[in-house]
OpenMM code with the backbone's topology and positions (N, CA, C; nanometers):
from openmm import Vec3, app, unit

residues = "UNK UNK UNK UNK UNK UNK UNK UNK UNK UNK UNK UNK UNK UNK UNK UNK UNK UNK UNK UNK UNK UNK UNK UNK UNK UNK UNK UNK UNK UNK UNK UNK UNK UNK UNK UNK UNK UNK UNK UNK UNK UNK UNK UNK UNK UNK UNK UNK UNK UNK UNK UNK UNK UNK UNK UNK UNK UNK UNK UNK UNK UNK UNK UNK UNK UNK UNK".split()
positions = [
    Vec3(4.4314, -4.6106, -7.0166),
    Vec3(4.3612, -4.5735, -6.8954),
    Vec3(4.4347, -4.4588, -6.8270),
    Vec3(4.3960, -4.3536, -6.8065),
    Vec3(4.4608, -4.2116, -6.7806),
    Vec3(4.3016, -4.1765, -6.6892),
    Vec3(4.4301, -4.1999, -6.5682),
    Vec3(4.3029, -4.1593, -6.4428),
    Vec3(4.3367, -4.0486, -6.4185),
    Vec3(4.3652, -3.9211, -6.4491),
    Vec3(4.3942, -3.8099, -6.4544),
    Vec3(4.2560, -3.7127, -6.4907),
    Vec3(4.2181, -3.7749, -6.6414),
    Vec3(4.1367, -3.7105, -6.6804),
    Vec3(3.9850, -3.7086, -6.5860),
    Vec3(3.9580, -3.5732, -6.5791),
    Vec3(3.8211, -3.5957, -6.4553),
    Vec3(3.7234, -3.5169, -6.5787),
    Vec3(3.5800, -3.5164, -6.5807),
    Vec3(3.4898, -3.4702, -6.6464),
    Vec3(3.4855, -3.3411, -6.6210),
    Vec3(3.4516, -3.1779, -6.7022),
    Vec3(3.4919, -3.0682, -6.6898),
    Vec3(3.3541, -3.0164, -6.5414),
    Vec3(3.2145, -3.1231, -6.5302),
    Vec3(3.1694, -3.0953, -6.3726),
    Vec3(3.2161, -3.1673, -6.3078),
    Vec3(3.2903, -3.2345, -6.2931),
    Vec3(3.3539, -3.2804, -6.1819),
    Vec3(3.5019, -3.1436, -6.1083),
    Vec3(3.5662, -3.0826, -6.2319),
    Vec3(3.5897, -2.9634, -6.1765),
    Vec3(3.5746, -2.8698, -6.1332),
    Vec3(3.4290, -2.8606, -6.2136),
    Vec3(3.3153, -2.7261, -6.1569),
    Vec3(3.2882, -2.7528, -5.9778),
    Vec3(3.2588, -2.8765, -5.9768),
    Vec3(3.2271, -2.8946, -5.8724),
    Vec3(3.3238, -2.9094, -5.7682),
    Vec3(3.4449, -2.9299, -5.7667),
    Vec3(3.5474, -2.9078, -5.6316),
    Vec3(3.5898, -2.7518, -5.6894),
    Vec3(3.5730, -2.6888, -5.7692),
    Vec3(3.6031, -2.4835, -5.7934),
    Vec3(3.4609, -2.4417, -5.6891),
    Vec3(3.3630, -2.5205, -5.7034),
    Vec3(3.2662, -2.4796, -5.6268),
    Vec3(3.2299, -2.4820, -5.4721),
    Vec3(3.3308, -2.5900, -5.4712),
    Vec3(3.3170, -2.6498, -5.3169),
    Vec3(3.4410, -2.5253, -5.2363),
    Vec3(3.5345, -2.5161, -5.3255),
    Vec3(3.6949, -2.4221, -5.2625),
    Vec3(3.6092, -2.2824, -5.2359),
    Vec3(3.5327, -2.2770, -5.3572),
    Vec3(3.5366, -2.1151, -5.3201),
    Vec3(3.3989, -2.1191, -5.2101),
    Vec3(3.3447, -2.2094, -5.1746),
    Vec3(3.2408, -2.1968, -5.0679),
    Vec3(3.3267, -2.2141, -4.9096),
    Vec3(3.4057, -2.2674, -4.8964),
    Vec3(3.5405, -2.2967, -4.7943),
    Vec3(3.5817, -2.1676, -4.8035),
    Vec3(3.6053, -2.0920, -4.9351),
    Vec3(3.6890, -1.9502, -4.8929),
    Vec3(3.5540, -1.8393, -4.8626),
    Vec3(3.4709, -1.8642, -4.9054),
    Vec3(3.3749, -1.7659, -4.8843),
    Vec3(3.2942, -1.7682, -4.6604),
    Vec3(3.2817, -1.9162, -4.6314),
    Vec3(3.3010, -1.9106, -4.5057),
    Vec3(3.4301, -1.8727, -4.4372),
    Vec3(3.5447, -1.8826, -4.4819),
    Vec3(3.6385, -1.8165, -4.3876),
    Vec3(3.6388, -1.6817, -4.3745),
    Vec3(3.6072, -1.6092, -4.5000),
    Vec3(3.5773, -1.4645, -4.4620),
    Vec3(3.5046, -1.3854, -4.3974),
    Vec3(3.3764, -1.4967, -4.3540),
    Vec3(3.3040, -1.4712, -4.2797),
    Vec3(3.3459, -1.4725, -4.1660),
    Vec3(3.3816, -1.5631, -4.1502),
    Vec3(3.4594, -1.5966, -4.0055),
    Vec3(3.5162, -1.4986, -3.9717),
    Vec3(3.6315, -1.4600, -4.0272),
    Vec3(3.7738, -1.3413, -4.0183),
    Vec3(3.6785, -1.2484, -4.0269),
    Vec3(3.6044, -1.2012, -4.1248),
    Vec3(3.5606, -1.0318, -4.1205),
    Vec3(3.4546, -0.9951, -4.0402),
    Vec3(3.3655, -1.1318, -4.0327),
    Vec3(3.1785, -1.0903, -3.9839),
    Vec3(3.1753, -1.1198, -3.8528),
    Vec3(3.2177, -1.1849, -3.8038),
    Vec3(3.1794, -1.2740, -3.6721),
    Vec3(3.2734, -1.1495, -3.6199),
    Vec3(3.4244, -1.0852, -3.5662),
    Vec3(3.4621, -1.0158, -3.4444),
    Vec3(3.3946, -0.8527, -3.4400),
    Vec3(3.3460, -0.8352, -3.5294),
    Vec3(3.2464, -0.7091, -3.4914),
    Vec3(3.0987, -0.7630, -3.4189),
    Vec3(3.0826, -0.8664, -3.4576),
    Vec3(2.9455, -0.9101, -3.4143),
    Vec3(2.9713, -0.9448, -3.2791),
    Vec3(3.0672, -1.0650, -3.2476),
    Vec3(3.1646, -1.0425, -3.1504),
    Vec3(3.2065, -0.9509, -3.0060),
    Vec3(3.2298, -0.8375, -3.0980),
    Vec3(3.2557, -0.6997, -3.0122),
    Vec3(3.0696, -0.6565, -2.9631),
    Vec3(3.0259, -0.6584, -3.0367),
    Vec3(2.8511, -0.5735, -3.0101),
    Vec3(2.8014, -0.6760, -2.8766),
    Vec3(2.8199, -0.8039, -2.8611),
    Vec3(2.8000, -0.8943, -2.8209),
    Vec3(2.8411, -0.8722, -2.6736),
    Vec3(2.9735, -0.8363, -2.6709),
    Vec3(3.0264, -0.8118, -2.5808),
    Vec3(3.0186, -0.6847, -2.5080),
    Vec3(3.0052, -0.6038, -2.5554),
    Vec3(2.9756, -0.4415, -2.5246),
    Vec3(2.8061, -0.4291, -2.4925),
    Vec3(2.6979, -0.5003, -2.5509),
    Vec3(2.5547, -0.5509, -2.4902),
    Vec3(2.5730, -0.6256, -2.3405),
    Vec3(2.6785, -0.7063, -2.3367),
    Vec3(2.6677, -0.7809, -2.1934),
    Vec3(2.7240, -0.7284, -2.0585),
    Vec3(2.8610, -0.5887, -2.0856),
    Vec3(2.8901, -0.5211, -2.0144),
    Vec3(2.7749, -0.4478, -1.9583),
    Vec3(2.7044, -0.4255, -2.1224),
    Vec3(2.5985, -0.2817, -2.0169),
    Vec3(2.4988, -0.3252, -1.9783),
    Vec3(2.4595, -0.4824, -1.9956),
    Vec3(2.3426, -0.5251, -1.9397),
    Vec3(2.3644, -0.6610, -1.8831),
    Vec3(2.4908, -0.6411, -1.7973),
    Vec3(2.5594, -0.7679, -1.7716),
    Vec3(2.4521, -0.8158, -1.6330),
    Vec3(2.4418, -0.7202, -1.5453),
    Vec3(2.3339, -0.7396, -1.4056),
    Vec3(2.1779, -0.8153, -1.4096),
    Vec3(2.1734, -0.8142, -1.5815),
    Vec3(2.0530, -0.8464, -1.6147),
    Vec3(2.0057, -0.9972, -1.6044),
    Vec3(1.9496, -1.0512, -1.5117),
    Vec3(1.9391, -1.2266, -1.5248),
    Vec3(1.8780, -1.2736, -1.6937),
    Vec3(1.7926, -1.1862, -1.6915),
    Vec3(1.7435, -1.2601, -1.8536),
    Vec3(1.8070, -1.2045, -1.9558),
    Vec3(1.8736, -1.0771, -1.9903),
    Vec3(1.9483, -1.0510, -2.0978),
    Vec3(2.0716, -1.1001, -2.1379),
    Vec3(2.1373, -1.1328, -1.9758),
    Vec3(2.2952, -1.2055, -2.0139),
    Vec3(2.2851, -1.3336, -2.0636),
    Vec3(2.2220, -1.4516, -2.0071),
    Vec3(2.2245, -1.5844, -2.1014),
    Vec3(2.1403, -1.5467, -2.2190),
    Vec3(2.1004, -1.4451, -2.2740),
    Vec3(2.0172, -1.4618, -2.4165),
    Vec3(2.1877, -1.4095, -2.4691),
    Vec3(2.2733, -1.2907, -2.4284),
    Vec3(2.3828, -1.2428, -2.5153),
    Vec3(2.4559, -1.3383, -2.5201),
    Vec3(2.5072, -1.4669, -2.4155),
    Vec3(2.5777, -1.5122, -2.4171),
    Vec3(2.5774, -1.6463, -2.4890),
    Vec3(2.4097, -1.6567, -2.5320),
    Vec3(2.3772, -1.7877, -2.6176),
    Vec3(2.4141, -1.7169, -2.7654),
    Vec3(2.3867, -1.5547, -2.7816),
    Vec3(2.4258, -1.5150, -2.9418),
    Vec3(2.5494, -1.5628, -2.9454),
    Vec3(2.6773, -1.5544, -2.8402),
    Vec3(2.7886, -1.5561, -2.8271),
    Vec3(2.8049, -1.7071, -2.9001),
    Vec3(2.7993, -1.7543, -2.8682),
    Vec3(2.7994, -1.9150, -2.8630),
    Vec3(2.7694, -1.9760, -3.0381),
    Vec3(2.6849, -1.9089, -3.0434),
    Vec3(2.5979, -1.9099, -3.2262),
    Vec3(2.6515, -1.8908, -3.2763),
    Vec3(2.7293, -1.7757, -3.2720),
    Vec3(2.7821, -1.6951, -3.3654),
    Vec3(2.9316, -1.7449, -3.3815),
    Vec3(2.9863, -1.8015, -3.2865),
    Vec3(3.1133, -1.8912, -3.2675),
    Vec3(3.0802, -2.0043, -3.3666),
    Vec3(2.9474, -2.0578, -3.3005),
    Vec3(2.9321, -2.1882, -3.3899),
    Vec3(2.9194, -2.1775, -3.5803),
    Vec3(2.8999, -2.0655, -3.5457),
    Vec3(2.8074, -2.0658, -3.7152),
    Vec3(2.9291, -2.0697, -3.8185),
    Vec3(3.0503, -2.0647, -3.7764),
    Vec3(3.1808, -2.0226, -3.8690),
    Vec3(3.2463, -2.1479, -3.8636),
] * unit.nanometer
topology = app.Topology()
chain = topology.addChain("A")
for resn in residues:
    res = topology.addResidue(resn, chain)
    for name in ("N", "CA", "C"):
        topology.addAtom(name, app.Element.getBySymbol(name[0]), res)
């Protein structure tokens, strides 16, 4: 009994799961602080705005969440 041995999809499938974990962090790190920045630079210039600021500040929020 050699509980070591795992079936060759059972490896596929945690190689599949890592690189989906590394593929959201890059998102995170690369996509989200430019989106981030636009986000923020929309609410400066249309910060006075009652209906444009809670719509930028709900992208804000999304876009936090989504990572």
């Amino acid at each position: 009994m050699n509980g070591l041995r795992l079936p060759i999809r059972s490896l596929y499938a945690v190689a599949i799961f890592f690189v989906g974990l590394l593929l959201i962090a890059v998102y995170y790190v690369a996509v989200c602080p430019p989106i981030l920045q636009v986000i923020a630079a929309m609410q400066a210039n249309f910060g006075d705005n009652k209906y444009l600021n809670p719509l930028f500040t709900a992208f804000r929020y999304v876009t936090q969440l989504s990572g």
